[in-house]
N, C-alpha and C positions, 0 to 999 in steps of 0.2 A: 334782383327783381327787374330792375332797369335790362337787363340780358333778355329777360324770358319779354318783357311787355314787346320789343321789337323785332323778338324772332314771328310772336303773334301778329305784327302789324305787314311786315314782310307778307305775310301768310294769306293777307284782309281780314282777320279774327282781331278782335277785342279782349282785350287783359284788363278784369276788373279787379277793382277795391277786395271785393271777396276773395276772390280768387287769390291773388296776392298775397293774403292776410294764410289762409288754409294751405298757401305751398309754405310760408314758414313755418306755419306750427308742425305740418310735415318734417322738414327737416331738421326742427329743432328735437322732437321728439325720436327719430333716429339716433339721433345724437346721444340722447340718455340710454341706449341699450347697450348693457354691457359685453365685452366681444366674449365669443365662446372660447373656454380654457378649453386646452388636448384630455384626453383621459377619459373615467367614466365621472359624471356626474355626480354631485354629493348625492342628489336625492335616490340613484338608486343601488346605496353602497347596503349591504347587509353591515347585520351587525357587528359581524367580526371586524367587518374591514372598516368600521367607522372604528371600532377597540383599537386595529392596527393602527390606524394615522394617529390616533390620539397618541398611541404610546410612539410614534415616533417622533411626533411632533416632540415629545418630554425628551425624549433620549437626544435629539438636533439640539432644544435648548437646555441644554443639560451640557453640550460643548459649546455655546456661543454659537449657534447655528440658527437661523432661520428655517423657516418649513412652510413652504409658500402651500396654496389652494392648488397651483397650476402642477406642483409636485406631487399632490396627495392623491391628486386626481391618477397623474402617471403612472405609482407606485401600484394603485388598485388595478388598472387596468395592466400593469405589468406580471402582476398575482395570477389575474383571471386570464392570460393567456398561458400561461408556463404550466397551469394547471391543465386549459381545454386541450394543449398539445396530447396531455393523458387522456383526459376524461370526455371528452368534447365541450362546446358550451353548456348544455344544461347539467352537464356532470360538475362544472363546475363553479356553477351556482351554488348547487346543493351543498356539493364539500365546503363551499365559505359559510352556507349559513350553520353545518355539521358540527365545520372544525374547531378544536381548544383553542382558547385565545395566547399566544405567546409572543413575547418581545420583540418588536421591532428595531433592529437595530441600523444605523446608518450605513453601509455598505456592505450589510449581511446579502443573503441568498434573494431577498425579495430587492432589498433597497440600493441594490449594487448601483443598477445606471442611475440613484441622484449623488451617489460619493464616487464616481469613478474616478481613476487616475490619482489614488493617495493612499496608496498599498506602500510599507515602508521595511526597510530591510531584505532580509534573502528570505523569511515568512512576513510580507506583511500583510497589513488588516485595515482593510477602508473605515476609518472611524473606531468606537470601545466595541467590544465584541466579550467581554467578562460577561454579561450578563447571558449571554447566546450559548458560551462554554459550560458556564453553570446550569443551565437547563438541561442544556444534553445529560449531563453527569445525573443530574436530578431526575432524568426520565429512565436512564441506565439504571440507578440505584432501586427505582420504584419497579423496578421486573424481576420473576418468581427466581427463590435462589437458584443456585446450578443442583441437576439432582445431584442422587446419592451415584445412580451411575451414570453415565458422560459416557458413550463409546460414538467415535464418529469413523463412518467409513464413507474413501472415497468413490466418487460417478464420474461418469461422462461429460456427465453437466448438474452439477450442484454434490449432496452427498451427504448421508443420511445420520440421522441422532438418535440412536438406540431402535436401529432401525425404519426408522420414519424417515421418507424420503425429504428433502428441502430442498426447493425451487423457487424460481418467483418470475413469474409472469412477463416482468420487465427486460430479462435477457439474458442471455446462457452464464451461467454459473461458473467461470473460469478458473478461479482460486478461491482457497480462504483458508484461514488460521485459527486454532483452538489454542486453549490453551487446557486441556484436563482438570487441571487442579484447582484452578481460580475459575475457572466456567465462562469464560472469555472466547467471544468466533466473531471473526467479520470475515465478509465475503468479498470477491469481487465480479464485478456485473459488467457483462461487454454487453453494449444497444448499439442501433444507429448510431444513437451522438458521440460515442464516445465507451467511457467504463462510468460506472458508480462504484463506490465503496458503501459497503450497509453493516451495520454492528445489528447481531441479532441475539435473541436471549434462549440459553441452552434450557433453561424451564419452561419458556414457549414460545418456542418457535417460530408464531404465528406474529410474533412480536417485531417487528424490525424497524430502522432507525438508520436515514440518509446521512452518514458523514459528509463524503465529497465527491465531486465529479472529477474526471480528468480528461485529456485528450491528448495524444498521442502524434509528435509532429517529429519532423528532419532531425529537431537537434536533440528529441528527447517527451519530459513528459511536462504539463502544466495540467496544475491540480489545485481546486479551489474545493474548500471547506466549506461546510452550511455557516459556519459562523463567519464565511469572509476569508479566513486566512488564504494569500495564494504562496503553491511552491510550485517549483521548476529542479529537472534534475534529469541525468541519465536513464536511471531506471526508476522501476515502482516496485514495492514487496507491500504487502497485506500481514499486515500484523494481527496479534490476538487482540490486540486494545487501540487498535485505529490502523495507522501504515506509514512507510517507511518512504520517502524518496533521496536519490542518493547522487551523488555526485563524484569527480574522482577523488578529489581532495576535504569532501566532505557530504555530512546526511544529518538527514533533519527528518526526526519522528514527529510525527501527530499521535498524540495519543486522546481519543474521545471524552471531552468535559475536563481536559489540561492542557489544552493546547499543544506548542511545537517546542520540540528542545531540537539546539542545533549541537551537533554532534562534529569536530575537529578530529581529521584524520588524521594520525601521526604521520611526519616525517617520513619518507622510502616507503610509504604502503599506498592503496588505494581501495576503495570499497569493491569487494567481489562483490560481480555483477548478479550470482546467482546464491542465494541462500537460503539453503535447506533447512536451517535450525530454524526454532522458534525464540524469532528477538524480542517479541514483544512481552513474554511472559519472561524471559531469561535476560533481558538487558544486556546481551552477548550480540555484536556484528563479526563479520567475520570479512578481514582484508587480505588482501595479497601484495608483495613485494612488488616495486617497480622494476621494470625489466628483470623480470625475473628467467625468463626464457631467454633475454640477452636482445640485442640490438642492430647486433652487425653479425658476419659469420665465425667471429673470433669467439665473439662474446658467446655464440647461438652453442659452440663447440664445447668452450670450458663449461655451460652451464647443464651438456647432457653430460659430459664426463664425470660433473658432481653429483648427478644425479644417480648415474649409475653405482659409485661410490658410496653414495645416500644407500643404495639399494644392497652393498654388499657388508654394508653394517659401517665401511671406514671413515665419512666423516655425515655431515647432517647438512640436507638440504631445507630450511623451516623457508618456503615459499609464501608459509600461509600462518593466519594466527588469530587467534581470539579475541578479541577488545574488549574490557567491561565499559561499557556506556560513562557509568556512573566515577567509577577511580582511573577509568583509561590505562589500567593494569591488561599489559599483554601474554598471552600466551601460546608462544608458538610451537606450529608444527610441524613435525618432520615429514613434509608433502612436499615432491616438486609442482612445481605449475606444467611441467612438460607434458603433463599425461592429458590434458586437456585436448590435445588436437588428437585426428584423425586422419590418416594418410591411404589415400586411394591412386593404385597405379594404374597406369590406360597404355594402350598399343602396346602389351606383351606377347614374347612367343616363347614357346617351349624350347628351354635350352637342356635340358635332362629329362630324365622321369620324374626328376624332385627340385628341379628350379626351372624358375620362369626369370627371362630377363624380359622389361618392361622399359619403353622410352620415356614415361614420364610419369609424375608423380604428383598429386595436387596434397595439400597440406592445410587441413580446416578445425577450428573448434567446435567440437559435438557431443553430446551427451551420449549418443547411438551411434555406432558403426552404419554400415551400408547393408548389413545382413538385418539390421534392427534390435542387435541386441546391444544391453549397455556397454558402456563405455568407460571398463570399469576402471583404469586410469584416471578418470576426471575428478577432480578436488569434490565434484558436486556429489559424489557416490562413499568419497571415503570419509564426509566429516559431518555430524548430526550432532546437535545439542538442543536441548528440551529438559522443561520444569519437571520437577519433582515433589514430592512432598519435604523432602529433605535440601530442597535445594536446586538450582540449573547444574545439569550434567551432559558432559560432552562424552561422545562414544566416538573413536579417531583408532581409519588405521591407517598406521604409519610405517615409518623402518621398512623400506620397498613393497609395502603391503603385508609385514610378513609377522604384525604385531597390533592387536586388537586392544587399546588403551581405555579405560573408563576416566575420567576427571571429574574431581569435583570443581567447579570453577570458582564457589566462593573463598572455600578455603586454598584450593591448590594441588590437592591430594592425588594423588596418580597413579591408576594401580594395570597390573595386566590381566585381562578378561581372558584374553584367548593367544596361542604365538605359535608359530609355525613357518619353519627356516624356508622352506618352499615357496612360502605364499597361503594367506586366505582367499579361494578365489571365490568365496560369496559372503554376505552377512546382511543383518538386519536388524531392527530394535523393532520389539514390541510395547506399547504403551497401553498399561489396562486402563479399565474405567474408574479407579479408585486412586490415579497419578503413578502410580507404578512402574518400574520400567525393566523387562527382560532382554535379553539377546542371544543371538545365536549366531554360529560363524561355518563356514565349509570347509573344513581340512581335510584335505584329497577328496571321499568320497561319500564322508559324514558328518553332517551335523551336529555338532557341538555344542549345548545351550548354557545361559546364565539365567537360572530364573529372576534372580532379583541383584540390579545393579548396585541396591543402596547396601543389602547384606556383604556385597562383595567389596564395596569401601571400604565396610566396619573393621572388616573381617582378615583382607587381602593386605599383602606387605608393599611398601611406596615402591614405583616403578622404577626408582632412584637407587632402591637398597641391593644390596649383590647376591641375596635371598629369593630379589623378586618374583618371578613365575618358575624357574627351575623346580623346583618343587612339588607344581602342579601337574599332573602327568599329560594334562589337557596340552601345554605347554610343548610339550618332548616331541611331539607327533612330526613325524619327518618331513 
């Protein structure tokens, strides 16, 4: 007061008693307002999101955790952005005051930035996330069964269920995995940000369900779970019942409403980068030997000379093999890894009418040639496994391509579908709508079919016995 009466007398103005008296009750009454928290205010939280703080507030003390105003506030206004980036803001008012009320959990999908930075392990999980897992599985379980028929064909972008095309709105439909028999599909979704994985229900469609996002950098993938869980890894695959990401030396499933099992690669293998089978219904990965093509030009030599000896029946090049998830029982296969690449020669000139000498030659792995047709040496064309009624079974050709194998993988059983000393040069498995599985193979200039793989187990002698396909005239074909 003494401050302000002499800046007034400075001035010629007079500083009274009243005046004095009214600039502190001014200041003092400043002084009781309390400062504004960040966020959106309690008062204009809908009801849901008043439901969500409450329930996290329980789930924080429920670990010794505090759950301050100045965080509840955050978490809602962190809600209602992630939402307007979809829907706009009044879209996503509506959807709070719309949506079911479900578990807030501490470093789940909403609550990530108040638990960041205590993700634990090679899957970890910012805070408990059990209760997050068991919803998912509970919302899974509460969708129509799988019908009676299941036929799914693939598109361009998405791919249709008994003819009914499936899209979604949010971004092209890149991949995704069924499972027939158990009625299991999750997709995968490339947008702007990134991909999404969605688990959708083969009884309606219309039904779908956010597992995880991922995003796609220099070293690889990072992939965070609605429940929280984050992984990292080389690649990504789409399972029937969540996905897969993998590393060399190791992968780790997510599977929807059970969390991640971490999956230990054997010794001398590493996870193929590409996998055709279905792991998620058949608990089958499928690895490759370490340097298997070899390392230097010695190694790069003795291991096409094996190859080619692989191919003339004298001894066995098993590049590649089966893993069950579950016993980590292996089963290898007589595939080299050589046939993987594609070799393209430049600056040739005509040295005959029937050779060309070329100065150089580039050497790449491809699924397609440069003409655009398969590449049908590549591990990714010759090895397919998929559920059954009776079981996962692996359909493999092996033995220089020139031997068409059915396997049973749980028991082991081994039988021959199709053989020809020449080579198969085409095939394919068909899977009906009832889990079924047929095939068919190209010897010289006709097609050869199996209508039913599981008959041809029961029925066929072990691939082992010295009975085995000789017998079958299918077999003898030159």
């Amino acid at each position: 007061m003494q401050s302000a009466r002499a800046l007034y007398l400075q001035q010629g103005l007079s500083y009274t008693d009243e005046q004095a008296a009214l600039a502190v009750q001014q200041m003092r009454d400043k002084q009781k307002v309390e400062p504004v928290l960040p966020g959106v205010p309690e008062a204009q939280w809908t009801p849901f999101e008043r439901e969500f703080v409450q329930q996290a507030r329980e789930q924080y003390a429920a670990q010794g955790l505090g759950f301050t105003q100045a965080q509840a506030q955050l978490a809602v206004k962190s809600m209602r952005d992630r939402l307007a980036n979809v829907t706009g803001f009044a879209g996503a008012l509506q959807a709070m005051a719309a949506m079911p009320k479900q578990p807030a959990v501490p470093g789940g999908a909403l609550g990530g930035e108040l638990a960041a930075g205590r993700g634990v392990g090679a899957a970890g999980v910012a805070g408990g996330s059990s209760n997050t897992e068991a919803k998912i599985a509970e919302t899974i379980a509460g969708w129509p069964g799988k019908p009676e028929r299941l036929a799914l064909t693939e598109r361009k972008d998405g791919f249709d269920i008994n003819g009914v095309p499936v899209l979604d709105p949010g971004g092209r439909i890149s991949a995704y995995a069924a499972d027939p028999v158990g009625g299991g599909i999750t997709y995968l979704l490339e947008t702007s940000q990134g991909v999404s994985i969605k688990s959708l229900s083969a009884g309606d469609p219309a039904r779908t369900l956010l597992l995880a996002t991922g995003r796609r950098s220099g070293s690889g993938w990072d992939v965070v779970t609605a429940s929280g869980l984050s992984l990292s890894g080389q690649t990504l695959s789409v399972l029937s019942d969540g996905f897969l990401v993998g590393r060399e030396s190791a992968a780790f499933r997510y599977q929807a409403g059970k969390g991640v099992t971490n999956i230990a690669i054997p010794a001398g293998y590493f996870l193929a980068p590409l996998q055709r089978g279905n792991v998620g219904a058949t608990g089958f990965v499928l690895l490759e030997k370490e340097a298997a093509t070899g390392t230097d030009s010695f190694s790069r030599l003795t291991s096409s000379l094996t190859t080619i000896g692989s191919i003339l029946g004298a001894n066995r090049k098993e590049d590649f093999a089966l893993l069950d998830i579950q016993t980590r029982k292996l089963h290898p296969l007589n595939i080299p890894a050589n046939g993987k690449m594609v070799h393209v020669h430049s600056q040739c000139r005509k040295k005959s009418w029937a050779v060309n000498e070329c100065a150089q030659m580039q050497s790449f792995e491809a699924l397609y040639d440069r003409y655009g047709m398969k590449n049908s040496t590549h591990y990714y064309w010759l090895i397919h496994w998929l559920n059954t009624p009776e079981g996962p079974v692996a359909v493999t050709l092996e033995d220089g391509q020139g031997v068409l194998y059915v396997t049973q993988l749980t028991s082991g059983r081994r039988v021959v579908a199709l053989k020809r000393s020449l080579g198969i040069s085409d095939w394919d498995v068909l899977q009906r709508a009832d889990g079924s599985v047929g095939l068919k193979g190209k010897l010289a200039f006709t097609w050869e079919e199996v209508p039913d793989v599981a008959v041809l187990l029961r029925s066929g002698s072990n691939a082992g016995d010295a009975a085995a396909a000789p017998s079958d005239p299918r077999s003898a074909t030159p």
